[in-house]
N, C-alpha and C positions, 0 to 999 in steps of 0.2 A: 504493500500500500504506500504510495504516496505522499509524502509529507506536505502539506501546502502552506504557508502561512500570506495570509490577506493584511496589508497596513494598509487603515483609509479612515477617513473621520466620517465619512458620508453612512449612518447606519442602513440605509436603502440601498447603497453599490455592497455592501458587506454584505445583507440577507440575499440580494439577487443571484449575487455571485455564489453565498454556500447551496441557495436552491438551486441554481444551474449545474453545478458539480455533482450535489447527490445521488449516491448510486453509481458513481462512478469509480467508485477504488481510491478515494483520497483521505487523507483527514485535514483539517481544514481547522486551523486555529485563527484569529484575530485579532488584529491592535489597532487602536483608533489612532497613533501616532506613530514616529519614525522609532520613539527612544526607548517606546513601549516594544514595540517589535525589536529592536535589538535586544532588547532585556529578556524577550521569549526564546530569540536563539542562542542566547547560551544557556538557557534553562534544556533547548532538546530545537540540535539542526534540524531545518526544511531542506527542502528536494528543490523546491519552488518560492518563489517569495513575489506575489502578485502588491506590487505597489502602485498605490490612485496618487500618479504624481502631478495633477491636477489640484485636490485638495490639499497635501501638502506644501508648507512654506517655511520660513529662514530657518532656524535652529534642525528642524524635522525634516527637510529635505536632506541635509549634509550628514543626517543620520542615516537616511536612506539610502545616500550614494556613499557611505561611509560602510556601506553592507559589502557592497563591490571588493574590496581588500579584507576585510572581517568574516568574509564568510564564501570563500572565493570558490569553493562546493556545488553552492546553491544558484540552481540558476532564475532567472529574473525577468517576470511579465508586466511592461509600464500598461496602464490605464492612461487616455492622455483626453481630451477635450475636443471637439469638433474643429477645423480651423483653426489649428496649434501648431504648425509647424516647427514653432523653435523646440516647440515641450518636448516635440518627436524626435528632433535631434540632438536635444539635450539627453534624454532618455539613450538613443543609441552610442550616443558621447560612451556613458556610462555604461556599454554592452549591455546592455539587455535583449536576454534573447529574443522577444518580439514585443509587439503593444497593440492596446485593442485602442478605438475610437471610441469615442459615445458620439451614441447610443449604439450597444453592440446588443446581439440577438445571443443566445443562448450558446447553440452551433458554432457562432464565430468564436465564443469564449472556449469550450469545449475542445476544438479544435487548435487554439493557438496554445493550451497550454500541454494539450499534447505534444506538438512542435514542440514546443521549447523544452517539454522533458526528454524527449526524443533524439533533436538536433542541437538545436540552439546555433545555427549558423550567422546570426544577428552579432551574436556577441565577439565576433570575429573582426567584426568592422570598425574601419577605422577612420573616424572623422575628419578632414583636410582642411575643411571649410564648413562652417556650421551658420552664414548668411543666408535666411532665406529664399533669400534674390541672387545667388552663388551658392550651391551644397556640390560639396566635392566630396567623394568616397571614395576607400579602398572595399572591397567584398572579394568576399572566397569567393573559388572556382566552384562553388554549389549551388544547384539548381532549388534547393531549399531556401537558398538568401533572397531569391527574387521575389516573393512573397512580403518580407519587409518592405523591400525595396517599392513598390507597388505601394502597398500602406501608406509610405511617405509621397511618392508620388501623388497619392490622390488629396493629401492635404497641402499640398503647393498648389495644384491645380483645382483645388475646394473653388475658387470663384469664377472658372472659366465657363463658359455654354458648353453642356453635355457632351455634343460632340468634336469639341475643342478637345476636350479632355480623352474621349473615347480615342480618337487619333492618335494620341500622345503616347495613352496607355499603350496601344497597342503595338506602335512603334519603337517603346521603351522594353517593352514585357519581349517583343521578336527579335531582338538585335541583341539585347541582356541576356538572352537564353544560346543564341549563336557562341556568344563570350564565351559562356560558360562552357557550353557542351563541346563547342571545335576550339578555341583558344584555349583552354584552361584544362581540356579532358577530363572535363569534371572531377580534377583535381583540388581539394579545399586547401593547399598548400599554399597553391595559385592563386595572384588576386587579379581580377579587373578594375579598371580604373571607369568610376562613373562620376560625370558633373551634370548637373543641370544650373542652368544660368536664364534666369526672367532678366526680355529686355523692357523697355517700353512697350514697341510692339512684338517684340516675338521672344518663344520657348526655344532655348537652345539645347541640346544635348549631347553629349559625348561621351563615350564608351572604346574605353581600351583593353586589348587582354594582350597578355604574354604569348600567344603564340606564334607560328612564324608566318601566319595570314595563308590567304588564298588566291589562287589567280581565277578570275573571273570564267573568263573563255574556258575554263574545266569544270563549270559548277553544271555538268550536266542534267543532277538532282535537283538541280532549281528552278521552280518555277520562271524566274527571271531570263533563262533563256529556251524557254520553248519557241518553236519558229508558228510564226501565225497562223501554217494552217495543221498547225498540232497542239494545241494551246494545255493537256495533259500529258504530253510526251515524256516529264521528268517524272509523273508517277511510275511510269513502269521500269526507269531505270533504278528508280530509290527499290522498286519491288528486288529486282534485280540483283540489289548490291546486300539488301537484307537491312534496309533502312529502316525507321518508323513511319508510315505515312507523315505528309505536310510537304515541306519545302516551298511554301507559299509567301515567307518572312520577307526576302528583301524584297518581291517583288509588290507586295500588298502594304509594305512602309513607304516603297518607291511613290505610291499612289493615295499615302494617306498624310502625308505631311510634305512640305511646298519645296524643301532642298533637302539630299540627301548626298554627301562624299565620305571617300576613301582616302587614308593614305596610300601611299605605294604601293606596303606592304599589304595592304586591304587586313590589317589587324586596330585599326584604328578607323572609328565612323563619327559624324556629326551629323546631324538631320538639324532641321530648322523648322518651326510651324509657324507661321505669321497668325496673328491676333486680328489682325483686321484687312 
């Protein structure tokens, strides 16, 4: 069984959350503070230490992130506020293996704290730049990190028109997962390099991984060069090769956001989506 411990003052995120666990395999202590909560793990370690770093403030938060080296075992779910982005990246500053938004559904809790007992590839990351208008990342070569990744994505992009944002997503989540799975061979050794930059008008993004890149004119598994009058033709060589279906990535970003380049090595990309 699971050890959890919950720190949060809000007694309604505390009941919601022991109802959304139960029956789950856990045990599930609580502390309305940071000092309180560290005073319970030395009484008896957690597995998990779900902290609402929303309602905590001065004294209770540096208890909180003071858990980080105090208790370096346990790993760590932030709770963070709707259109918070610094909170999110403060939170990942502090490795925590993932965070939920409010208002989150039961499912989403459930699930992220499995993650994080599971993997915890969050906590791997390493902050460069922590400007909401500038966040620069390192991330493991793990297909588990892009899941954060995304979470923070959607609270920079909290005010954009839905399908500003859907483009973005989707061009972030296709090109992130490229990094990881051919740059990085889904090695979590490996990191890629991720910025997002808000201009005025436009979302910039940028994604680097260690690998030695690809040359274009051989991506015959890719959509991006089927000749026109075979527009599935890369399916049956992905069949072919013993691929996963898809290969639909660069050529479906090519078409969902306004500029998209390579470097040389095509191990390095930029896309651009203009705002207006």
């Amino acid at each position: 069984m699971s050890k959890v411990l919950l720190v949060s003052d809000d007694p309604s995120l505390r009941e919601g959350i022991r109802d959304s666990l139960a029956g789950g395999g856990y045990a599930i202590r609580c502390a309305s503070d940071g000092r309180r909560g560290a005073a319970m793990l030395v009484e008896e370690p957690a597995d998990l230490i779900i902290t609402d770093w929303t309602a905590a403030a001065g004294d209770a938060v540096e208890s909180l992130k003071r858990l980080r080296f105090e208790h370096r075992d346990a790993r760590r779910l932030a709770v963070v506020e709707g259109g918070t982005p610094e909170a999110v990246i403060d939170a990942l500053r502090w490795h925590v293996c993932d965070f939920l938004t409010k208002p989150f559904t039961a499912d989403e809790l459930r699930a992220a704290v499995s993650n994080a007992l599971d993997g915890c590839p969050a906590a791997r990351f390493e902050v460069v730049s922590a400007h909401p208008g500038w966040v620069e990342l390192l991330a493991p070569g793990d297909l588990a990190a892009i899941s954060p990744l995304q979470k923070l994505l959607a609270q920079l992009d909290a005010d954009l028109p839905p399908e500003v944002h859907e483009a973005i997503s989707y061009a972030f989540r296709e090109m992130l997962s490229n990094a990881v799975e051919y740059g990085c061979r889904l090695d979590p050794a490996k990191c890629v390099e991720v910025s997002y930059v808000r201009l005025g008008q436009a979302i910039v993004c940028r994604i680097k991984d260690p690998g030695a890149g690809f040359d274009p004119a051989r991506l015959g598994h890719a959509a991006i060069n089927n000749p026109d009058n075979d527009p599935l033709r890369h399916a049956s060589v992905r069949e072919e090769r013993g691929l996963r279906a898809g290969g639909f990535g660069i050529l479906l970003t090519s078409r969902l956001v306004d500029e998209l380049a390579f470097n040389e090595r095509h191990n390095e990309l930029m896309f651009v989506k203009y705002l207006s």
